[in-house]
N, C-alpha and C positions, 0 to 999 in steps of 0.2 A: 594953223600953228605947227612950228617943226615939232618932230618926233622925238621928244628927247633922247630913246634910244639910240635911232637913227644917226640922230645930230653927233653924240658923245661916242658912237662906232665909227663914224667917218675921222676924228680928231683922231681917235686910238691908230688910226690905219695909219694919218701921218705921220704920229711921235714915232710909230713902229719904224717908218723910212727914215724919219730923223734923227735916232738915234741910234738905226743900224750899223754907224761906221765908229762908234764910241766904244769900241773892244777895252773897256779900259786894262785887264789883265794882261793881255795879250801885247798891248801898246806900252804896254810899263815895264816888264819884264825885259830880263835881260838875253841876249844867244847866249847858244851852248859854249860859243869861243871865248866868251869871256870868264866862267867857267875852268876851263880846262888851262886858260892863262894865268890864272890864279893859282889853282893848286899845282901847276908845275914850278912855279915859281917856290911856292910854299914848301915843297918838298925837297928844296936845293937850300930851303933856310933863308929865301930872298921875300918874305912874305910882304907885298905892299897892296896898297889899297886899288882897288878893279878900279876900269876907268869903262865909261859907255855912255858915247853922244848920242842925244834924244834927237829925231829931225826935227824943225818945229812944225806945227802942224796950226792950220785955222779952222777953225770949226765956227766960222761967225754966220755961213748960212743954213745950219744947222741950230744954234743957237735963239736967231731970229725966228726961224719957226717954230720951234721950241715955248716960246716966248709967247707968239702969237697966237698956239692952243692952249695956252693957260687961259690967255683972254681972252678966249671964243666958248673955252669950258665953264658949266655953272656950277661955282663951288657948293650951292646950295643941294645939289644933287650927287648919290652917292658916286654917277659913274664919272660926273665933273670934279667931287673932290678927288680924287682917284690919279684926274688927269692933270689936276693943277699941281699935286705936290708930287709927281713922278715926273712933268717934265719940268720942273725946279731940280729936282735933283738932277733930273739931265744933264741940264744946263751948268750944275756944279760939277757935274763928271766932267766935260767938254771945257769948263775953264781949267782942270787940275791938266787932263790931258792936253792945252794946250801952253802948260808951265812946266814940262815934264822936265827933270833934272836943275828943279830951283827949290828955295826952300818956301815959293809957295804952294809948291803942288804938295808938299809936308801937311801946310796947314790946309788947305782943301781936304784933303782926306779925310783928318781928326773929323772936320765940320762933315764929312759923307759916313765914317765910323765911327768918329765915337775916339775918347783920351782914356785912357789906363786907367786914372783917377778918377773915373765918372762914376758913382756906384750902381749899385746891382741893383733890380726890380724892388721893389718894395724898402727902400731905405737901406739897405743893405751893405755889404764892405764892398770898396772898389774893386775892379776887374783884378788891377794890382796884386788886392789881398787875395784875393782868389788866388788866384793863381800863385804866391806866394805856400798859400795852405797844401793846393795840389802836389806842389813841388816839393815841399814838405814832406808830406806822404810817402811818397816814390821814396825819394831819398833815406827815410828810413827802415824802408823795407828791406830784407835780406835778398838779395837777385838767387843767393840760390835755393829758394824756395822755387823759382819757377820753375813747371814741371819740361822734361826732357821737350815734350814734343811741342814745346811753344817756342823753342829756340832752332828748329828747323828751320832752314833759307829754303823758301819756294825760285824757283827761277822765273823770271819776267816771262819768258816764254810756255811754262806752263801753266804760271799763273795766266794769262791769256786765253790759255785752251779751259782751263775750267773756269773761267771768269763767262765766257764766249758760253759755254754751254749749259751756266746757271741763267743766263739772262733769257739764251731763245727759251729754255725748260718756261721763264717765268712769260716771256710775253707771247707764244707760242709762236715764233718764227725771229727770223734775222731780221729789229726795231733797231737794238744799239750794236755795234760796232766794237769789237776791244782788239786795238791794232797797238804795235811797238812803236815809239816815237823814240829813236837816238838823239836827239836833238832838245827832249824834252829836260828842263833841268828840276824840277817836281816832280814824285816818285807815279804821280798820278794825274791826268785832270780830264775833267766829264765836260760834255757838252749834251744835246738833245738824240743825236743821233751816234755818236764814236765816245769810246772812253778810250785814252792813251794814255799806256805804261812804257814807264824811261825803260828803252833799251838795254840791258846788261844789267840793271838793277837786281838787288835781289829780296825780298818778301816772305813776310811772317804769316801762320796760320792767322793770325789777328789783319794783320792787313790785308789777305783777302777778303775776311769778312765786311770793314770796314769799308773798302771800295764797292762789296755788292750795297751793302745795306745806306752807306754816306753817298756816294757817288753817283751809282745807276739807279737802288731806288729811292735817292729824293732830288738829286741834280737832273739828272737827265729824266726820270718819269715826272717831275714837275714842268720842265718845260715839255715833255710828251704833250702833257694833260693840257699847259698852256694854248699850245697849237691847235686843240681840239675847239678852243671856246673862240664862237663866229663874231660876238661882237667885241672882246677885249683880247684879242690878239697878243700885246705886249705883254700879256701874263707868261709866254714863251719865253720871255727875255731878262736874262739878268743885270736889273737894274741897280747901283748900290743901293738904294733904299731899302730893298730887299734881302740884302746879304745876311743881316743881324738876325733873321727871321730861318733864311734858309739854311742857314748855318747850326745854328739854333736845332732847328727839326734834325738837320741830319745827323748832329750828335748825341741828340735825344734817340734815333734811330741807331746807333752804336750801342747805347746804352740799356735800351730796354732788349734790344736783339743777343745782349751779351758779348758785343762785339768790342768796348769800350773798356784795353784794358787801363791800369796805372799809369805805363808807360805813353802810352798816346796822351790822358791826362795831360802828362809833365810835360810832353813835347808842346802842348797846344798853350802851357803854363809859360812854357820856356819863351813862348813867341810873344807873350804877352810883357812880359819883363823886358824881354829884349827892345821894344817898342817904347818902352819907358825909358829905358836904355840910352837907347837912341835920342830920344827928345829933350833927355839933361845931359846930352855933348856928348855921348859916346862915338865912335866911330865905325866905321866896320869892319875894323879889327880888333877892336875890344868886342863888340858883337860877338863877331867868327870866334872869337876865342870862349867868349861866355859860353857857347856852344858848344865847344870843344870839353870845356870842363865839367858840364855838365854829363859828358859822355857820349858825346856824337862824334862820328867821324871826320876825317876833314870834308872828305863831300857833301855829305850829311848838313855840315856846320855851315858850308860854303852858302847850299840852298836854305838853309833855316835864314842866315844872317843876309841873303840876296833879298829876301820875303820883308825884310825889313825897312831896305834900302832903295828897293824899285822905284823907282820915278824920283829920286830926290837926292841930292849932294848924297854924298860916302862918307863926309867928313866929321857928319856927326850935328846933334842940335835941330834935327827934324830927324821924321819918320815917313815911312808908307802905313798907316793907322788900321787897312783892313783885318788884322788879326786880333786886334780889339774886339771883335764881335763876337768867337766862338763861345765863353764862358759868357757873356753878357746874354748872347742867345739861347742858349742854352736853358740857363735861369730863367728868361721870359716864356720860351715854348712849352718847357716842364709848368710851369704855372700858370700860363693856359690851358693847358690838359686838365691840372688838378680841376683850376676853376672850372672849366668846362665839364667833368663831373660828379661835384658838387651843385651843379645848376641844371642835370640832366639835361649836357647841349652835349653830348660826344659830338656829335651830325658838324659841329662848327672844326673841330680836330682833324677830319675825313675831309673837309672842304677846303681844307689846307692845300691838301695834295693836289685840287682843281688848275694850281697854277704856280704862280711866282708871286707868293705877295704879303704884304705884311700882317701881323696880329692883328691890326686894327683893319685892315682893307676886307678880312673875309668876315668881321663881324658888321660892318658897312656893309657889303655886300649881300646879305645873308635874305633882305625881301628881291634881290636878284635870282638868288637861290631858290628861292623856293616859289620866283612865278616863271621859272623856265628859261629867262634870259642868261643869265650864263650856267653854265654847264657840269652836272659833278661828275666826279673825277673819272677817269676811262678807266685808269690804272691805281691800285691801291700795294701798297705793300703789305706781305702777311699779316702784321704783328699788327698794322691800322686795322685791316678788312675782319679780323676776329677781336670783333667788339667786348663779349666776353672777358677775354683776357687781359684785354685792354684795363677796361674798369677794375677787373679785379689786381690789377699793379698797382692802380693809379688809387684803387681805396685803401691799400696797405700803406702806400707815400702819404696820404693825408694823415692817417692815423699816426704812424709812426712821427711824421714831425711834430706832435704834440709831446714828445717825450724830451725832456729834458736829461741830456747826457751829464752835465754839469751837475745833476742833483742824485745819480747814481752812487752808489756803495763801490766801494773798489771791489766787492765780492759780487756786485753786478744785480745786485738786491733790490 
């Protein structure tokens, strides 16, 4: 009889080739020239809406194989369920990319992240309200309370050099790469081996932090760690199925690291509005503008409301959905952890970082874990690897939400 590991490692190596070419990020996005066409226009007062043709692209033998390791996989097994609903969602990647600039690749999305209106973990207010609340917050904060040296501009270029020398410090030599990308229209973005900052950008004490603690160590040392595991391979790879989860952790890792201030909050709020936005007929120049008033710059505004707009009509009446997940993920990660020690499983929190995968995949995974077949994690980030401290955050959050703010004294009694 086959080996089921055997069996369900050979599958993983194919979905790994077949759904090596599904960059969905990278394929939806738009160049930097379109970009710099906009705000020049915008700047003369001629502000109209960006234009950028999708090539079409076929992904149908792709797809086919896709299709054909669902049904060779045994869902009955945790490395077969694993495999059926990851290249399902493939294959939902691979139809959105191969609709890119319609309003179904809008709704593909939604179905890959998730609608505004969805609520939160445990019955909770939609991503919406959330974000609504965050937004809130910001907004009636005084800005100048912020202390002087939070409003220093780092330069791209030296943020580089200390971003460059935090990482080799962390993995003791030259693992990830932090080069300038001109061309980039996001202030940032990680892969496994290079992180790339927009050329000529400029950067906050907070956004350094953010990129070490969000970017290098949960984007790029998850897919490290991914690469390290012999028989699930596509734990390397970012699949959306995965987004909601990884996204999730890494802003849970802003936030326990102290790197998560108000303002990132409201920016991650902003995108979530804008996304609703967008789906009851906005355009993306009601967008760009929503941005604008909230207090972004035109550039700034340009990439918040491109983020929006990638892969789908400009005109409004659909969305790109992937920013739906940071408050949703968030939500779920943070209540893993809680749960996770109240159940004395920290060991499940840590197994996180093994790879690319979701809340439920590492608790499936977990008699994998522990009889050697895949693999824990090479790499931890500080605030995971001192367990300690860990717990002791995470038993002050259980306590404290048993407190009812609603039933306080105005004297705080």
């Amino acid at each position: 009889m086959t080996d089921p590991i055997a069996h369900h490692a050979a599958l993983d190596a194919r979905m790994v080739r077949a759904a090596r070419e599904l960059r969905v990020l990278s394929l939806a996005s738009w160049p930097a020239a379109v970009q710099e066409r906009f705000l020049a226009d915008y700047a003369r007062g001629r502000a109209r809406l960006p234009a950028h043709a999708y090539p079409r692209r076929d992904f149908g033998p792709q797809r086919r194989e896709l299709e054909a390791i669902a049904a060779e996989a045994d869902p009955g097994h945790p490395l077969g369920a694993y495999l059926v609903e990851s290249a399902r969602d493939w294959d939902l990647a691979a139809r959105m990319l191969e609709a890119l600039g319609t309003r179904e690749a809008g709704a593909l999305s939604v179905m890959l992240y998730g609608h505004p209106r969805d609520p939160l973990p445990g019955g909770g207010p939609s991503a919406r309200e959330a974000a609504a609340h965050f937004i809130g917050i910001a907004d009636e904060l005084d800005r100048e309370l912020v202390a002087p040296e939070e409003q220093v501009k780092i330069s791209a270029t030296a943020l580089q050099l200390q971003l460059q020398n935090q990482l080799d410090a962390f993995f003791g030599g030259r693992v990830v790469a932090v080069e300038l990308d001109p061309d980039l229209i996001a202030k940032a973005a990680a892969g496994a081996f290079r992180i790339r900052l927009r050329g000529g950008a400029a950067f906050s004490d907070y956004d350094q932090a953010q990129l070490l603690h969000h970017e290098a160590l949960v984007h790029s040392l998850t897919a490290l760690n991914g690469r390290e595991q012999q028989v699930l391979p596509s734990l390397a790879m970012s699949s959306p199925r995965v987004t909601a989860t990884q996204e999730g952790l890494a802003v849970l890792a802003e936030q326990i690291t102290g790197s998560l201030d108000i303002e990132r909050m409201k920016r991650v709020s902003l995108r979530t509005e804008a996304i609703a936005m967008a789906l009851e007929g906005a355009d993306f120049l009601q967008v760009f503008r929503h941005f604008m008033d909230a207090g972004q710059d035109a550039a700034e505004s340009f990439s918040s409301a491109q983020r929006v707009f990638r892969g789908v009509p400009v005109e409004g009446g659909t969305a790109f959905a992937k920013d739906t997940v940071y408050l949703r993920g968030l939500v779920e990660v943070h209540t893993f952890f809680r749960h996770a020690l109240r159940e004395g499983r920290l060991r499940q929190c840590r197994r996180l970082f093994a790879g690319k995968m979701t809340l439920h995949d590492v608790e499936r995974f977990e008699p994998l874990f522990e009889a050697g077949v895949l693999a824990p994690p090479r790499w931890l980030p500080p605030w995971t690897a001192r367990a300690n401290g860990l717990a002791g955050l995470l038993a002050f959050s259980l306590f404290a939400n048993r407190i009812r703010l609603d039933r306080l004294s105005d004297g705080g009694a």
